[in-house]
VEXDREN-2710 file (C-alpha; in Angstrom, 1 decimal):
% VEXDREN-2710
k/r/px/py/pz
1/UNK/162.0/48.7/93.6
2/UNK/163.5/51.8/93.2
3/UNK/160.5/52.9/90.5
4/UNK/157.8/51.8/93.3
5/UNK/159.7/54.3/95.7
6/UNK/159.3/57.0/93.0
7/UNK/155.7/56.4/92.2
8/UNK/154.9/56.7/96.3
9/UNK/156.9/59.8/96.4
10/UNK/154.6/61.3/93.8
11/UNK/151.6/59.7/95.2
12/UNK/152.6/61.2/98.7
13/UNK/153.9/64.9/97.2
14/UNK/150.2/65.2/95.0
15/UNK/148.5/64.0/98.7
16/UNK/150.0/66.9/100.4
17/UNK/148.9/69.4/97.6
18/UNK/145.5/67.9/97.2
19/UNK/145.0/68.5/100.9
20/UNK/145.9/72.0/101.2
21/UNK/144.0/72.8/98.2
22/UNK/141.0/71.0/99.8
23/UNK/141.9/72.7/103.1
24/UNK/142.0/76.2/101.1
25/UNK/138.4/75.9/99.5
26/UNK/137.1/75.0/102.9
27/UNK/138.2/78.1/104.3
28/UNK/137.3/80.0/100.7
29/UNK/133.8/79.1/101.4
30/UNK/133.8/79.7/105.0
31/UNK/134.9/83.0/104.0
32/UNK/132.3/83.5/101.6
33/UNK/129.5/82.7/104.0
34/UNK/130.6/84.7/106.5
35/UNK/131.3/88.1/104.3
36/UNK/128.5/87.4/101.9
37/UNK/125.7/88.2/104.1
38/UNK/127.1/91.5/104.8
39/UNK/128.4/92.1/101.8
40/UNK/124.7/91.3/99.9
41/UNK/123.2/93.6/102.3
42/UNK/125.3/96.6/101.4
43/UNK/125.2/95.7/97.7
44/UNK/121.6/95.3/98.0
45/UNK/121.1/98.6/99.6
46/UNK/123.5/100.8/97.3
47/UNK/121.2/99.1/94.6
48/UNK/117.8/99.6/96.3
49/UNK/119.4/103.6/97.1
50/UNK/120.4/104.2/93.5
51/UNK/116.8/102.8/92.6
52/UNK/114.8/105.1/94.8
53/UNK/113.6/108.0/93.0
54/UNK/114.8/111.9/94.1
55/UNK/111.9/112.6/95.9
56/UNK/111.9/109.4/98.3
57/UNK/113.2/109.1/101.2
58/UNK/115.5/106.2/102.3
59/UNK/115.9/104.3/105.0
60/UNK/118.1/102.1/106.2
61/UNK/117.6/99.2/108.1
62/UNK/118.5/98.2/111.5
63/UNK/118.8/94.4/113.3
64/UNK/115.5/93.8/113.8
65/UNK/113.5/95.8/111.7
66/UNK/110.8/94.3/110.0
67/UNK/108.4/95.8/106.9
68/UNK/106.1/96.3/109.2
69/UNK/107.7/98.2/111.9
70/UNK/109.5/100.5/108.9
71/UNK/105.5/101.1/107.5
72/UNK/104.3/102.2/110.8
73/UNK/107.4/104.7/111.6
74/UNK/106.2/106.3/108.8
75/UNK/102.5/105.9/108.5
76/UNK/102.2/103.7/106.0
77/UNK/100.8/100.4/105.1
78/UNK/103.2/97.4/105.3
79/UNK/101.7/95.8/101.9
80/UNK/102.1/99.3/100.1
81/UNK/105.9/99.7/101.3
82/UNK/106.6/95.9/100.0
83/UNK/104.9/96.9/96.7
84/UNK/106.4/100.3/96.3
85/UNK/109.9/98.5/96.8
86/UNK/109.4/95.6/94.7
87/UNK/109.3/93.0/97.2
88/UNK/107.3/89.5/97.2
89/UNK/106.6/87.3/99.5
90/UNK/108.4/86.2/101.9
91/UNK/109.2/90.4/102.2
92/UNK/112.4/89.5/103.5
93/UNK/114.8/92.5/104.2
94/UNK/118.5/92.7/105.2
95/UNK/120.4/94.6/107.8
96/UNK/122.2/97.4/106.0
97/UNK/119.4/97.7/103.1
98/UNK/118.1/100.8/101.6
99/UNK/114.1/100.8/101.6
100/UNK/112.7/103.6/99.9
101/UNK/110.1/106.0/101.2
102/UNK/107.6/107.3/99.4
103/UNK/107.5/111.4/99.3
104/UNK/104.0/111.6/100.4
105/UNK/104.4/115.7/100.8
106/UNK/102.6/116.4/98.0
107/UNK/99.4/113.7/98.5
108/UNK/97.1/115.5/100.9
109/UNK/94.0/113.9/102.2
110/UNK/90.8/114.4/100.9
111/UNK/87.7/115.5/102.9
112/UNK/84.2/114.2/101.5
113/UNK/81.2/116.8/101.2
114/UNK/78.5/114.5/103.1
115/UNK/77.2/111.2/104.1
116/UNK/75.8/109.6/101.5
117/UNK/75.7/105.6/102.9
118/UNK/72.4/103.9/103.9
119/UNK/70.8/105.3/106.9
120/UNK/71.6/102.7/109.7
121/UNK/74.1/100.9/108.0
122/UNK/77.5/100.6/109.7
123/UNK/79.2/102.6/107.4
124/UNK/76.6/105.3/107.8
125/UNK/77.1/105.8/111.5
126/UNK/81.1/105.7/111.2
127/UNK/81.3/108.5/108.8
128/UNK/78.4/110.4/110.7
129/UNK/80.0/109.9/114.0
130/UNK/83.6/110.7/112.3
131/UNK/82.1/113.9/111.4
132/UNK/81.0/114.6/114.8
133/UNK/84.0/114.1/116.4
134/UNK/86.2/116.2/113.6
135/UNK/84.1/118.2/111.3
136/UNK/85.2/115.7/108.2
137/UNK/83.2/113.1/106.0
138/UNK/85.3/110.4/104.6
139/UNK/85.6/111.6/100.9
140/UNK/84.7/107.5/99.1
141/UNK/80.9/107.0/98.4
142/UNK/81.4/104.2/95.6
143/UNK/83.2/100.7/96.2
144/UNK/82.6/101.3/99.7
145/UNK/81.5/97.9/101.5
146/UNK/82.9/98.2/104.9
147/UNK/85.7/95.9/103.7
148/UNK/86.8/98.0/101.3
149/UNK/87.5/101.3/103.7
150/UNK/91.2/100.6/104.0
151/UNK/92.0/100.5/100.4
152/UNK/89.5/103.3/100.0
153/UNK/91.2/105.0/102.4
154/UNK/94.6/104.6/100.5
155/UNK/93.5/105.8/97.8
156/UNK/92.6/109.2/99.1
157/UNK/95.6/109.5/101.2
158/UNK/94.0/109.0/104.9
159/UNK/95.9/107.4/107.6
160/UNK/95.7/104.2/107.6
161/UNK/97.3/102.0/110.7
162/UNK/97.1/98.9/113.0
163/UNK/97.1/101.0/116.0
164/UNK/94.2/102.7/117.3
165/UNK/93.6/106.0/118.2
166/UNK/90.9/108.2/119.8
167/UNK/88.2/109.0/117.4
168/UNK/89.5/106.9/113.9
169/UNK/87.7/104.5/112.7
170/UNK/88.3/101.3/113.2
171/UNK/87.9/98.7/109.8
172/UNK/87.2/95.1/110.4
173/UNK/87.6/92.6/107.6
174/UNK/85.0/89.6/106.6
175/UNK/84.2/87.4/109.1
176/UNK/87.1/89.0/111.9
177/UNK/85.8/89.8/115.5
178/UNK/82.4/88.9/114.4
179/UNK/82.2/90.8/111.3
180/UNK/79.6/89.1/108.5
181/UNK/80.9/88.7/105.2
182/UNK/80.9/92.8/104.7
183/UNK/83.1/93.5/107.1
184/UNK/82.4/96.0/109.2
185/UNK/83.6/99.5/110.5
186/UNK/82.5/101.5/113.6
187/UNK/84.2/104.4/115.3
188/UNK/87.0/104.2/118.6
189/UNK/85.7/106.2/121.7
190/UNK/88.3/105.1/123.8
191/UNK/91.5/102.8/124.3
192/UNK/91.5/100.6/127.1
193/UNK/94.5/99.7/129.1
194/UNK/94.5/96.4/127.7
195/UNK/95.0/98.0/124.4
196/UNK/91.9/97.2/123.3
197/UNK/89.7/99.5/122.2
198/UNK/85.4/100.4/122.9
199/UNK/83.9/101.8/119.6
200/UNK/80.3/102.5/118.4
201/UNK/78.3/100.6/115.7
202/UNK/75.2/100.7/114.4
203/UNK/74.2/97.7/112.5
204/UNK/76.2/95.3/115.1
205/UNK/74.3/92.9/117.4
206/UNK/71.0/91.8/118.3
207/UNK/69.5/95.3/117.9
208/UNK/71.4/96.5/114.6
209/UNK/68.8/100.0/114.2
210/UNK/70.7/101.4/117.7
211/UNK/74.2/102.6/119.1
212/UNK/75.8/99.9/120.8
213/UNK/79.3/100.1/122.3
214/UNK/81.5/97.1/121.8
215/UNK/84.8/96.0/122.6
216/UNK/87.2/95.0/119.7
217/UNK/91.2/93.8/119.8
218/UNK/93.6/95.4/117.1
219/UNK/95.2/92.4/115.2
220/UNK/95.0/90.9/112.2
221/UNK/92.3/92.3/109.8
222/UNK/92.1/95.1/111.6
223/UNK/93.1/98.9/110.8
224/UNK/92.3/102.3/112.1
225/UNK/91.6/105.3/109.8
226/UNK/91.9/108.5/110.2
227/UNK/92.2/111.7/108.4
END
């Protein structure tokens, strides 16, 4: 009998431990989960810092930035910052992360010499009316479907961004807002208070030879350009 009492003893002393050892890694995790987040983020951004080059800048985020809001502070393309910082899809960033900036000091925009596109064609009348409005031709004459004007753009350092301004031309994608498989690009006369905006095309509508003025929505597959 006496043996039976020992064995429940040891039985009931190993209980006790098991439980406050099964207790302890609760909280352990608990702990984890709670700290890591924060923790990731700053080890993430000390990483992200120490892998931005001397001449970028950094920037660190806030609750509720997205890639998208950080592009736009700084006039830039969302897809290019997510490329430029090494980031896939989903693009997910952390509070307390270092994104790095591009220096963009030393790229200055490029200014074309003429218009060179097909007379009537939509990408005629935007850079003829661009020129109007600012004395400048947009500098790209090859790989220059109307689709292509934002990477275009890009590549010769232009402003590129998803809100419209007075006189920038406004870049449609294929088959957005009425757009044919080209795309198409026309030229912003004014903003209305809806936030839409009234450009002029050529090459748009039932009669495609003349000016018409048409009313387009910024949004997806859509960017402004400007010099």
């Amino acid at each position: 009998m006496q043996k039976y009492q020992s064995i429940w003893r040891f039985v009931q002393r190993h209980r006790v431990i098991s439980l406050m050892l099964g207790h302890g890694c609760v909280l352990l995790i608990l702990a984890l989960l709670l700290f890591g987040h924060v923790w990731g983020g700053v080890i993430r951004g000390a990483f992200a810092q120490s892998s931005c080059s001397d001449s970028d800048g950094v920037y660190t985020t806030q609750q509720g930035d997205t890639l998208s809001v950080i592009a736009t502070h700084y006039q830039m393309d969302w897809h290019d910052l997510a490329t430029y910082n090494h980031l896939t899809s989903p693009y997910t960033i952390y509070t307390g992360e270092a994104v790095c900036i591009p220096d963009q000091s030393s790229h200055r925009p490029v200014k074309g010499s003429g218009n060179f596109f097909p007379y009537g064609q939509c990408t005629w009348w935007a850079n003829q009316r661009y020129h109007a409005l600012h004395g400048i031709y947009v500098p790209w004459v090859s790989q220059s479907n109307a689709w292509q004007w934002r990477d275009r753009a890009h590549e010769f350092y232009w402003r590129v961004s998803s809100r419209p301004s007075p006189g920038a031309i406004i870049d449609l994608q294929p088959w957005v807002q009425g757009a044919y498989g080209m795309g198409h690009v026309a030229v912003v006369e004014r903003i209305l208070d809806n936030g839409h905006v009234i450009a002029s095309n050529m090459n748009w509508g039932a009669n495609p030879d003349q000016v018409t003025y048409v009313e387009f929505a910024p949004g997806s597959g859509v960017t402004f350009i400007s010099f």
